[in-house]
N, C-alpha and C positions, 0 to 999 in steps of 0.2 A: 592324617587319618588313613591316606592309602598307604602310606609304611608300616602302619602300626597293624593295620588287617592283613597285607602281605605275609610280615613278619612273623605275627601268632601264628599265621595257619604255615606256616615252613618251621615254627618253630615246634608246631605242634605232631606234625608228620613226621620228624626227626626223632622228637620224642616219644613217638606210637614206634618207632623201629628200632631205636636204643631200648624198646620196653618187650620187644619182642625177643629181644636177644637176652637180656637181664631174666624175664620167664623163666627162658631154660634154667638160667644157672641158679635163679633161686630153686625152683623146685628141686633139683639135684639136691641143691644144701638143706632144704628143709625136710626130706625123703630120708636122705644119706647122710646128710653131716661131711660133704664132701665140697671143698670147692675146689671148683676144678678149672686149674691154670689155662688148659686147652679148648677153654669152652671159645673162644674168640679164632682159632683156630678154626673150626667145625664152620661160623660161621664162612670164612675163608673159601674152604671147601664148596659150601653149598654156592657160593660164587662163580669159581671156576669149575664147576661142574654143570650148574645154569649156561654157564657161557656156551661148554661142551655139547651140552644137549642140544640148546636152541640153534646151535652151528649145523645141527645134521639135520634136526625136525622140526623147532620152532620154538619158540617163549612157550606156551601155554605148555605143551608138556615136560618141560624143564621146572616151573612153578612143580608140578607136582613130583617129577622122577629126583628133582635134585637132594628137595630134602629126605624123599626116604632111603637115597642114597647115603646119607649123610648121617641119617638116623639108623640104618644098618651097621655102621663104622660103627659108631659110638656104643651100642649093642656090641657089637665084638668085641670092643676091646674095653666094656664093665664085665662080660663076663670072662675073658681071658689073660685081663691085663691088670683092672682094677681091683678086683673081685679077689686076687690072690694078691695083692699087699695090702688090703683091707685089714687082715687080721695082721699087720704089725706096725698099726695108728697112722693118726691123722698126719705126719711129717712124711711119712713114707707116700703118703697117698699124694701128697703136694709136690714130692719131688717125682713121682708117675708121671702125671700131669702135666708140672715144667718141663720134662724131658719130652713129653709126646707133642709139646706145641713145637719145639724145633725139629721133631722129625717132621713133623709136618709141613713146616717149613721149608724145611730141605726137599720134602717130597714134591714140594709144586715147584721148587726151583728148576729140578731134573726134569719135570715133565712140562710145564709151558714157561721156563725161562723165567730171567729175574725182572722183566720192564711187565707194564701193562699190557693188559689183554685188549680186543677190542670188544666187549661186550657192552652192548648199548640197550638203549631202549626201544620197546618194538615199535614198525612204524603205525601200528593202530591204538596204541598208547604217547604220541609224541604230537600233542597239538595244544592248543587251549580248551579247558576245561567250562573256564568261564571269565567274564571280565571284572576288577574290581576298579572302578572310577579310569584311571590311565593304563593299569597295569592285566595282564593276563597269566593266569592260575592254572601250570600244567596237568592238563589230564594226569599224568603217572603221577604224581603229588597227593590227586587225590586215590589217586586206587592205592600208593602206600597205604594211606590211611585206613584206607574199606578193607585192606587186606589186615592190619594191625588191627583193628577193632573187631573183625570177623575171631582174629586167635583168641583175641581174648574175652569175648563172651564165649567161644568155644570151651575155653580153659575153665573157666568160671562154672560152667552148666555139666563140664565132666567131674570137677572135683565138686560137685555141689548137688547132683540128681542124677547121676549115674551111679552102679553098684563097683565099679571099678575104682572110683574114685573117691569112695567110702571106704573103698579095701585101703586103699594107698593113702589116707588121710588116719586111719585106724593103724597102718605101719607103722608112723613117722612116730607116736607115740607108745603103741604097745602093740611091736613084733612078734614077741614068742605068743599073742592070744592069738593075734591074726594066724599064726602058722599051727599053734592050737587046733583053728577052726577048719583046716585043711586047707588053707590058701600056699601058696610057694611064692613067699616073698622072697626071696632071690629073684625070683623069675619077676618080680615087681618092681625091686628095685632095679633089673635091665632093663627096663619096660621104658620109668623113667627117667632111667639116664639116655639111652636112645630118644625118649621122647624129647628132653632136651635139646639134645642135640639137633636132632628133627627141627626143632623149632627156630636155631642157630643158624641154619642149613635153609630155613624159608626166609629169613632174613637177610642172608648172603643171595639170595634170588633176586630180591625186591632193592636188595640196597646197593650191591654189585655195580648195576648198570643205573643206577641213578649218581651215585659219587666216583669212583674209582676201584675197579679192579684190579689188585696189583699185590707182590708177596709179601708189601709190610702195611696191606689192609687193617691183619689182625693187630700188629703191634698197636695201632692206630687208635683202635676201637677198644682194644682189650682193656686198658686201666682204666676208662669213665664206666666201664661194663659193671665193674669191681667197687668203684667211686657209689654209681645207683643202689646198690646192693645192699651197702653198706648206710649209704644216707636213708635209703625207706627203710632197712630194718632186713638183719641176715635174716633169711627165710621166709618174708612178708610179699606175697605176694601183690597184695594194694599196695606197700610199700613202695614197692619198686614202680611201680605204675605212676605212685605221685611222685614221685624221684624222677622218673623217666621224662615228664613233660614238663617237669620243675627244670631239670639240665639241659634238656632241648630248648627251651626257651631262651634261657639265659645265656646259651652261645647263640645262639640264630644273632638275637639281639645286641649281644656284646661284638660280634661281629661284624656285624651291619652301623651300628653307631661310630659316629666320627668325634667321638664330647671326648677330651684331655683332662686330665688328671695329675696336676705338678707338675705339667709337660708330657708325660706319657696317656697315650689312647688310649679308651677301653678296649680296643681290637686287640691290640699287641695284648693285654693280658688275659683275654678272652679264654688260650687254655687252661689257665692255670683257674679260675674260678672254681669249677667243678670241685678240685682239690681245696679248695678254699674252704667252700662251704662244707664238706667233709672234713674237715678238723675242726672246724668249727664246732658242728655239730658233736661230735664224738668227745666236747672238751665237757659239753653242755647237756648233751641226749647222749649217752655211749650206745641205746640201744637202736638209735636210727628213729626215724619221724615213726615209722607203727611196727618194730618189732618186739618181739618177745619173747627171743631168745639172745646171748651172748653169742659170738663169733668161736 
């Protein structure tokens, strides 16, 4: 009973921060029609940028300086990068993208080396939170969480009761009325591709100094990113969210269990599940558990 309550709530906190990250990139694709290889990159970024901040002034205003750090990149470079191979299609756009995640790459190498950073957890975040029967529930575990579920009733109550979010829900499907009515959706569509990124960028805050900081963070994280996306539904934002705590579960678990299988463990194939269940899915649902649009 105490593995199985440990287990959900680390399986669930994982899955609140893989859902934070997936956010971004869905809305980009469901705004844009863009997926964007570098979105795992950004999150990267908002990492060692967190590190940097909290090294001079503290955690607390790293939380907020890192990601809009982060969400200014991504702003520069939809409107100076993206934004002019837009008009010559979605291939052009994918090879942007794959190329800016290795300058990116490159870019953290030159500037804090190829090993791990030290960025950790603050010491007023680093204790127990609470006890379950033998075991103890770190504090930062749960603030993952309150910070994950803070985004996304945020996300939810912008695109749902705000007039901004009406604009950019009235884009995804009919641009030229929006720009009709005097809106500058360009200027909207940067909006949320920063804001994605943004979102990437508080991710690599929260998730940084809980797991590991280091330059093949993104590669790391990047394909289950792409994995959730696709399993809730390209452009689905609830999608992604039951995707998100579907996949986090299922490795927390398959990680933690020691049960063999014709001789082999569920740990050893623990990565490969995610990818499992995504073919699966895509043989049987091609459009993902709640999407409604094609890839």
């Amino acid at each position: 009973m105490e593995f199985f309550l440990v287990q959900t709530l680390n399986g669930i906190s994982y899955g609140l921060l893989l859902f934070m990250l997936s956010s971004g990139l869905t809305l980009v694709f469901s705004l844009m029609g863009v997926l964007n290889f570098a979105h795992a990159s950004f999150y990267m970024l908002g990492a060692y940028f967190a590190f940097q901040v909290s090294a001079k002034i503290g955690f607390w205003p790293a939380l907020v300086a890192a990601p809009l750090l982060v969400g200014a990149i991504g702003m520069l470079v939809e409107r100076w990068g993206l934004r002019q191979v837009h008009k010559h299609g979605h291939v052009a756009e994918l090879l942007f993208t794959f190329g800016l995640a290795y300058l990116i790459e490159e870019a953290v190498h030159l500037i804090w080396g190829r090993s791990a950073v030290e960025y950790r957890v603050p010491a007023e975040l680093d204790g127990p939170l609470f006890r379950i029967i033998g075991s103890q529930y770190p504090i930062y575990r749960g603030f993952m969480m309150l910070v994950s579920v803070t985004v996304l009733v945020t996300i939810w109550l912008a695109l749902t009761r705000t007039r901004i979010g009406l604009v950019i829900q009235a884009a995804l499907t009919h641009p030229q009325t929006v720009e009709a009515l005097g809106h500058n959706v360009p200027r909207v569509f940067m909006l949320v591709f920063g804001g994605g990124c943004a979102l990437a960028g508080l991710a690599g805050v929260i998730g940084g100094n809980a797991f590991v900081t280091e330059p093949g963070m993104a590669a790391a994280v990047g394909p289950i990113i792409f994995v959730i996306v696709v399993v809730g539904g390209m452009g689905s934002l609830a999608g992604a969210f039951v995707a998100s705590l579907l996949i986090g579960c299922m490795q927390t678990f398959a990680v933690s269990l020691d049960w063999s299988l014709a001789g082999i463990k569920i740990s050893q194939v623990a990565p490969v599940l995610p990818y499992l269940l995504m073919v699966l899915l895509l043989i049987f649902r091609p459009k993902g558990l709640m999407g409604t649009r094609e890839g």
